[in-house]
BAFI-3210 file (N, C-alpha, C; in Angstrom, 3 decimals, decimal comma, padded with zeros to 6 digits):
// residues 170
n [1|2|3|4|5|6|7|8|9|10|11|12|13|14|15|16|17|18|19|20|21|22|23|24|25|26|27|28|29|30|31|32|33|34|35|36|37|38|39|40|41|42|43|44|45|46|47|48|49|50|51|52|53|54|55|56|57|58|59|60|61|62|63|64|65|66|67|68|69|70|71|72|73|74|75|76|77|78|79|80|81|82|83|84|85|86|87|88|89|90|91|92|93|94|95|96|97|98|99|100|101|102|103|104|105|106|107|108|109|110|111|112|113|114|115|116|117|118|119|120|121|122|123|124|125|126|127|128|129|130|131|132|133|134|135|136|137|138|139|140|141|142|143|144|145|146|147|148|149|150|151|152|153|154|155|156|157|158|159|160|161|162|163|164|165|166|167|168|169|170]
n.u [000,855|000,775|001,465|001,310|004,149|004,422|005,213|006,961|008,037|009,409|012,920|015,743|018,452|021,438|022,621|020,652|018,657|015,733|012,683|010,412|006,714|005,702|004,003|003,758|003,550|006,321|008,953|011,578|011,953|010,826|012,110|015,048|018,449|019,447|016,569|014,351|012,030|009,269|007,275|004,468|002,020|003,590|006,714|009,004|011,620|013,460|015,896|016,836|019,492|020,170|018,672|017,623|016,488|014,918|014,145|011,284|010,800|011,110|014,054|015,338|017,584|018,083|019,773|021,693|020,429|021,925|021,979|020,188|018,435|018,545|016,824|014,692|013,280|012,143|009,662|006,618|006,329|004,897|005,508|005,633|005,591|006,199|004,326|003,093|-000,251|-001,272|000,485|001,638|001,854|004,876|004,096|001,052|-000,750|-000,320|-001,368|-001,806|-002,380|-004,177|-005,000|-006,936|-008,396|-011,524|-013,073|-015,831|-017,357|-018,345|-020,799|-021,251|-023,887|-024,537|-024,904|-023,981|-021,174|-020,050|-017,566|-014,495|-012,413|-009,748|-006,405|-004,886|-001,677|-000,256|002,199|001,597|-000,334|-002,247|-004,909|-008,299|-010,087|-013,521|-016,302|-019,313|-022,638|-023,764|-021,632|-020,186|-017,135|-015,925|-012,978|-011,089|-009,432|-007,241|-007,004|-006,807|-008,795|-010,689|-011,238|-011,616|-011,780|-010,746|-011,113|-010,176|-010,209|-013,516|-013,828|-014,337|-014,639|-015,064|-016,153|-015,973|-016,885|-016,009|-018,866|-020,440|-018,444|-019,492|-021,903|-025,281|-026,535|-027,231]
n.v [-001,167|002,247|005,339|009,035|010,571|013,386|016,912|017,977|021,592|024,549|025,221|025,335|027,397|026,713|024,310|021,941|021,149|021,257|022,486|020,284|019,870|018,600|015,641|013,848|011,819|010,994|012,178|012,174|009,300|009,181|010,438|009,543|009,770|008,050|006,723|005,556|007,371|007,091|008,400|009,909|008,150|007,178|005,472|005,996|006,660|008,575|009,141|010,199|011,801|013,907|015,553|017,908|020,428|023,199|026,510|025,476|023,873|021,328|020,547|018,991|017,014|015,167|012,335|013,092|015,159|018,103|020,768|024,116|023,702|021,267|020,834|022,453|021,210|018,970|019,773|020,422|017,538|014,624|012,441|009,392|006,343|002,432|000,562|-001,964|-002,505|-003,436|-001,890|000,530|003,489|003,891|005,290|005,566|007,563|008,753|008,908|007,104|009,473|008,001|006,040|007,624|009,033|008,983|007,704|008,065|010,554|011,587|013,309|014,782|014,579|012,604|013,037|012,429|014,166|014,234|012,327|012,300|013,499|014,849|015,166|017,876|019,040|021,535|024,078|024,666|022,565|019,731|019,477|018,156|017,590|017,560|016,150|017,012|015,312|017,109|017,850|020,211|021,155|021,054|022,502|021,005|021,078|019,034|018,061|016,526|018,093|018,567|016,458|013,489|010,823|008,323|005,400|003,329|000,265|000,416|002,452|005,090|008,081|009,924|013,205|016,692|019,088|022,862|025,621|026,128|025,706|023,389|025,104|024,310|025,084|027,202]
n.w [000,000|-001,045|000,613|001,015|001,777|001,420|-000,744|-003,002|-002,736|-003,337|-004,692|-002,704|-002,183|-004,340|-004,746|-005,075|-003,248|-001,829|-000,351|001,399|001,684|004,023|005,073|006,553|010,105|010,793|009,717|010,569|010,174|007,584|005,731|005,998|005,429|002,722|002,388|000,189|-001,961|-004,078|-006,587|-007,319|-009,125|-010,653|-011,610|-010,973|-008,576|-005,697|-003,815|-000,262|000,006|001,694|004,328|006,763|009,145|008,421|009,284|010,522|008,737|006,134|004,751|002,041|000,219|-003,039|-004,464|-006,987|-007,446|-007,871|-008,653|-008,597|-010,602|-011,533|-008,649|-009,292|-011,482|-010,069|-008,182|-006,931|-007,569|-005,523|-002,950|-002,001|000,330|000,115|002,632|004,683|004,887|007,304|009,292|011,690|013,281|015,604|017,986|019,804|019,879|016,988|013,577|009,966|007,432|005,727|007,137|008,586|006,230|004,743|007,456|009,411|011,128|014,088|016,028|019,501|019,656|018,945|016,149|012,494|011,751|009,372|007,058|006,610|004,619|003,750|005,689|007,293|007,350|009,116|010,347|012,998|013,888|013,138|010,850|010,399|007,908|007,354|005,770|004,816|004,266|002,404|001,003|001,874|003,803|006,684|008,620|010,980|014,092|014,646|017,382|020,944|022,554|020,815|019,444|020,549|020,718|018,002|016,492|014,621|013,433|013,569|011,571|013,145|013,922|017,012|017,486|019,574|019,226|019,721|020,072|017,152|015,261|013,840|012,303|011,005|007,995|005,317]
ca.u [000,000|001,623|000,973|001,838|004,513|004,974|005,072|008,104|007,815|010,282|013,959|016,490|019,567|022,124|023,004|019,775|018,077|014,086|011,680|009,477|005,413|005,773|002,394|003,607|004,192|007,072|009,823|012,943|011,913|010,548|013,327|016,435|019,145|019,311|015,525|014,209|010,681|008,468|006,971|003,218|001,190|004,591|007,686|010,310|011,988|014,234|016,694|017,176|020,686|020,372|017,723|017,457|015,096|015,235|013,168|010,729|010,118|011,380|014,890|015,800|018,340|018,072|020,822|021,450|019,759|023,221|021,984|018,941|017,798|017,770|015,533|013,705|012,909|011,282|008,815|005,490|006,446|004,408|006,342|005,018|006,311|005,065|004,059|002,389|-001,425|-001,318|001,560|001,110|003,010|004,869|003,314|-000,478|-001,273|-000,332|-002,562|-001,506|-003,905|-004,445|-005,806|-007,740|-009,297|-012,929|-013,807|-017,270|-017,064|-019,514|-021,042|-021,605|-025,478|-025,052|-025,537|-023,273|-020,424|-019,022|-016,381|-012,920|-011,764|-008,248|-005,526|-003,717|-000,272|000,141|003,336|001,148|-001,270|-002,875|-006,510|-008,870|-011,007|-014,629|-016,846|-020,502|-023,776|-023,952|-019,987|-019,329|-016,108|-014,939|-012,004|-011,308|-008,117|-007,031|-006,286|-007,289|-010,221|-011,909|-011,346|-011,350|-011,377|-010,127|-011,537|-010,030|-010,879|-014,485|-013,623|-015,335|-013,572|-015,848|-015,653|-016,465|-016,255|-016,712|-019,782|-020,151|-017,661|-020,655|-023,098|-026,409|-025,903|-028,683]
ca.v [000,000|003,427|006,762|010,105|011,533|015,033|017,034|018,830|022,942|025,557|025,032|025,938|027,268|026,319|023,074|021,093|021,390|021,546|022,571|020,187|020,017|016,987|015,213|012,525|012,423|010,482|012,789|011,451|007,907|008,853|011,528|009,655|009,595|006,944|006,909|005,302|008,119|007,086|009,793|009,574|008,114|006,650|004,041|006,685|006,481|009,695|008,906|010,656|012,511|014,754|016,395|018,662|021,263|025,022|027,308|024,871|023,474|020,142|020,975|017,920|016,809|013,868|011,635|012,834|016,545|019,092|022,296|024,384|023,668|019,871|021,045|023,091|020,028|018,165|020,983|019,840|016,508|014,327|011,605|008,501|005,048|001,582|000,342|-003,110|-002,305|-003,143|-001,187|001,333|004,648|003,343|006,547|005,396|008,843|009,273|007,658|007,617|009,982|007,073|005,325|008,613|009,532|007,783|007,434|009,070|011,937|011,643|014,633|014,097|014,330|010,839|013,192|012,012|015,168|014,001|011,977|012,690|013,690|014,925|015,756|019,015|019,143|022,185|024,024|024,942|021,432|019,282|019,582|017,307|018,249|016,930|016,610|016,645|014,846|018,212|018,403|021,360|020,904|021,934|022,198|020,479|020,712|017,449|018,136|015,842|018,252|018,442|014,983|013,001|009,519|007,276|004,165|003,038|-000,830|000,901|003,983|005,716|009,387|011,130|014,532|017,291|021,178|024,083|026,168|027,156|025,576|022,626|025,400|024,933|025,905|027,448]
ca.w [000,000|-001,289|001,173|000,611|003,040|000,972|-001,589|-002,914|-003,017|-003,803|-004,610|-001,481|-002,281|-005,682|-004,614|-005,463|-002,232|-001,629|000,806|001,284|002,560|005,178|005,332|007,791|011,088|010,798|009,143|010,667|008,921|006,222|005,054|006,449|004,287|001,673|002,082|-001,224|-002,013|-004,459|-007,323|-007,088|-010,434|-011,793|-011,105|-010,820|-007,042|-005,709|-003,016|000,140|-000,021|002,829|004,618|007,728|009,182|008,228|009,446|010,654|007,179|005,974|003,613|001,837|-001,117|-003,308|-004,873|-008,031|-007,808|-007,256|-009,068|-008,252|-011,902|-010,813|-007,554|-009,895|-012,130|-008,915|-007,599|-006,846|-007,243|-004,480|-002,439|-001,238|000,274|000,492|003,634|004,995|005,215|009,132|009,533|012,151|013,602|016,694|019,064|019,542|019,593|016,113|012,808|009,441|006,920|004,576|007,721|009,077|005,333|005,204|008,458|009,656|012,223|014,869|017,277|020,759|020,363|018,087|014,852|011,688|011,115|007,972|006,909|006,658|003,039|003,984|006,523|006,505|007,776|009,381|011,830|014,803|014,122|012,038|010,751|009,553|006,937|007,731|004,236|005,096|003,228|001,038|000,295|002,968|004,267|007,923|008,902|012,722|014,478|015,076|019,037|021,763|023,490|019,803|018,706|021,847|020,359|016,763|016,896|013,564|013,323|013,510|010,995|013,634|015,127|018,135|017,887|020,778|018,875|020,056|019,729|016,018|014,226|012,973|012,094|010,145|006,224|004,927]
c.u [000,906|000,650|001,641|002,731|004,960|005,087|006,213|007,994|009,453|011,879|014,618|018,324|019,994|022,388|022,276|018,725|016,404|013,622|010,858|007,947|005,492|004,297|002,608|004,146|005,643|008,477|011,108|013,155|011,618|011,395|014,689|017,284|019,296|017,837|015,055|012,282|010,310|007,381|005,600|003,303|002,447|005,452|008,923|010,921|012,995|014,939|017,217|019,091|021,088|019,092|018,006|016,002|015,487|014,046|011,770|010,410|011,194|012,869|015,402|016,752|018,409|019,255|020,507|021,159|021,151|023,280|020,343|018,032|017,164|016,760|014,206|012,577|011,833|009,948|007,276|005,382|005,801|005,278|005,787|005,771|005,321|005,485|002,569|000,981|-002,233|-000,627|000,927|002,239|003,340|004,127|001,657|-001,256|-001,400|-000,797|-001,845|-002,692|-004,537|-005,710|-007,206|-009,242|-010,523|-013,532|-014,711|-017,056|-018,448|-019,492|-021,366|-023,125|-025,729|-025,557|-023,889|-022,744|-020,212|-018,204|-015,066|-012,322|-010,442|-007,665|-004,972|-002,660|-000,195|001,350|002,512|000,482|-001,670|-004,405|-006,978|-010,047|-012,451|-015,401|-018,461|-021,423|-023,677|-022,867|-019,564|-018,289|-016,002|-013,781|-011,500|-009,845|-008,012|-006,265|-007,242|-008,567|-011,196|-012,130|-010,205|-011,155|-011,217|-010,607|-011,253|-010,374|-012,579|-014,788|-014,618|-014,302|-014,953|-015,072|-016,689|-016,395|-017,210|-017,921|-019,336|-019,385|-018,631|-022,069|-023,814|-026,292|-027,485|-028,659]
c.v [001,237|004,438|007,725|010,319|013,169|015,256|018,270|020,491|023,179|025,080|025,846|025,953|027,159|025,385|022,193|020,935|022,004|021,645|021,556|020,241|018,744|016,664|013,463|012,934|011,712|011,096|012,388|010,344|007,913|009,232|010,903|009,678|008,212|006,051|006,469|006,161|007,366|008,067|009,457|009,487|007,899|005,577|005,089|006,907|007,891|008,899|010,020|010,860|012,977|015,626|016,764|019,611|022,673|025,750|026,959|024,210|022,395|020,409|019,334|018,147|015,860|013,664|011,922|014,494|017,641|020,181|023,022|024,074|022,498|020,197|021,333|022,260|019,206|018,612|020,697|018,287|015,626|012,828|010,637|006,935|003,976|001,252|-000,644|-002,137|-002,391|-002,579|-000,272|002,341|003,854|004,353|005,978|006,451|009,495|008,277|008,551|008,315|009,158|006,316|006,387|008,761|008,052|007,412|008,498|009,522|011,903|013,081|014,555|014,219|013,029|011,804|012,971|013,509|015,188|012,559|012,517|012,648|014,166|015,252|016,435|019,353|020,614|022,789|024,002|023,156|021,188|019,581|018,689|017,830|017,471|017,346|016,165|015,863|015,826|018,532|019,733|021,002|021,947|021,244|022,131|020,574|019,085|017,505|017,308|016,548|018,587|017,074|013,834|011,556|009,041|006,133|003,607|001,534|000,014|002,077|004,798|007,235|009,897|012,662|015,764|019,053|021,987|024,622|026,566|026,351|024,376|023,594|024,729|025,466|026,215|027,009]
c.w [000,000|000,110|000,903|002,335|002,640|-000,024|-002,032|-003,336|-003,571|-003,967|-003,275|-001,894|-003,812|-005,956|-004,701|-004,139|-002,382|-000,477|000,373|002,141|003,362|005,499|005,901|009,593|011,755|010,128|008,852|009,879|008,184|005,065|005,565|005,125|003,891|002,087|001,106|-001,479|-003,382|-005,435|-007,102|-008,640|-011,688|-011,019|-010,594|-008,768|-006,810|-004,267|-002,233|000,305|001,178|003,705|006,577|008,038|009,468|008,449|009,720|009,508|007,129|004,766|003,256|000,489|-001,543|-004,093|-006,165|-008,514|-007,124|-007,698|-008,766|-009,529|-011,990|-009,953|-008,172|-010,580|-011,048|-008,531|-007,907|-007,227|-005,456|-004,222|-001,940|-001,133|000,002|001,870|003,675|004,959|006,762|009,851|010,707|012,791|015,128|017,798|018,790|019,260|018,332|014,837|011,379|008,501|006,182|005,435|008,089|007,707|005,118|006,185|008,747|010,754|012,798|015,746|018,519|020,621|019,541|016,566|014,116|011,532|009,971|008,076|006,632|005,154|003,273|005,238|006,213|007,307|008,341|010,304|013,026|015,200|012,979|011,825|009,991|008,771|006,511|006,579|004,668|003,776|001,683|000,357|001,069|003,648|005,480|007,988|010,836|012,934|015,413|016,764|019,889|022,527|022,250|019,438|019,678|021,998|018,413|017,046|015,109|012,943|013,136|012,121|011,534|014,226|015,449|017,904|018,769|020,388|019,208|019,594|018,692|014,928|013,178|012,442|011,390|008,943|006,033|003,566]
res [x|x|x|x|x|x|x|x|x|x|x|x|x|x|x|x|x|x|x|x|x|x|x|x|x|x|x|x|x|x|x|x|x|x|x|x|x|x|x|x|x|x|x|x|x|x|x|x|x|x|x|x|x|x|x|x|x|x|x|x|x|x|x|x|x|x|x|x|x|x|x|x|x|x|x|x|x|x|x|x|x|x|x|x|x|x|x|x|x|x|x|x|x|x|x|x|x|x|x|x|x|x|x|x|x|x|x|x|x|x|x|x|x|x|x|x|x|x|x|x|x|x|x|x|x|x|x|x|x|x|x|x|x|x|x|x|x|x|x|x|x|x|x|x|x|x|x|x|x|x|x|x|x|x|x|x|x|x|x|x|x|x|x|x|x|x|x|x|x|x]
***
C-alpha cells in the first residue's frame, strides 16, 4: 500500500536542495538519508541525499539533484512510500492519513459530522477536513479536546467542537 509523506515545493539554495510540505508524522523515517521516495502516479523512485530542518520546514536533497535547476525540475512533485497495510506509527497517539481519510465523524449528540476527506499538515497542528452529506467541508483541528477519540478498526472518530464551528448551512 503506497501513502503520501509530501510534496516537494520551492527550490532551497544552488546546490539542489528543496523545501518540502511533510504530510507525515514520521519525518525522521521517512526523510532519512538513503531513504528510497516514491513519485506519485509513476515508477520513478528519488533517493534521500540529505535532509534537515530550516526554518521549521522540511529541507531535503536527493541523490542525483546538485543544481537548483535539478531542484527546480522536482517541484510539486508528491512523495510517497510503500508500507504493509497493518503497519502502524509506533506513538499510539499518532494515525496515518491514509488510515484517518474515510472514516465518519460523529457529534456528541449521536448526529453524523461528515467523513474525513483529507488531513492538513500544518506548523502549529494538524486539521482534519470533515466533508458533510452536502460536500461542505470543515475544517477540525485534530487536538485531543476536539477529537477526543479514533476508533479506527471501527472507521469511527468522536468529535467534541466548540460552539459554532458545525453550524447549520442554509
Amino acid at each position: 500500500m503506497r501513502f503520501v509523506v509530501g510534496r516537494i515545493g520551492k527550490p532551497h539554495g544552488i546546490k539542489g536542495a528543496v523545501m518540502v510540505d511533510c504530510r507525515t508524522d514520521e519525518p525522521e523515517r521517512r526523510f532519512a538519508v538513503g531513504a528510497d521516495l516514491l513519485v506519485a502516479g509513476g515508477v520513478r523512485t528519488l533517493q534521500v541525499a540529505q535532509s534537515d530542518w530550516h526554518g521549521g520546514r522540511l529541507r531535503v536533497r536527493f541523490v542525483g539533484a546538485d543544481s537548483r535547476q535539478d531542484a527546480e525540475s522536482l517541484r510539486g512533485l508528491v512523495l510517497e512510500v510503500e508500507r504493509d497495510a497493518d503497519e502502524q506509527p509506533v506513538d499510539p497517539e499518532e494515525f496515518y492519513d491514509s488510515d484517518l481519510v474515510g472514516c465518519q465523524a460523529w457529534l456528541p449528540d449521536g448526529r453524523p459530522a461528515g467523513v474525513v476527506a483529507e488531513v492538513i499538515h500544518l506548523p502549529a497542528q494538524d486539521l482534519l477536513v470533515i466533508r458533510d452529506q452536502d460536500g461542505h467541508d470543515t475544517m477540525v483541528p485534530f487536538v485531543q479536546q476536539i477529537v477526543p477519540a479514533v476508533d479506527l478498526p471501527a472507521r469511527r472518530i468522536d468529535l467534541d467542537p466548540p460552539d459554532g464551528l458545525f453550524q447549520a448551512r442554509a
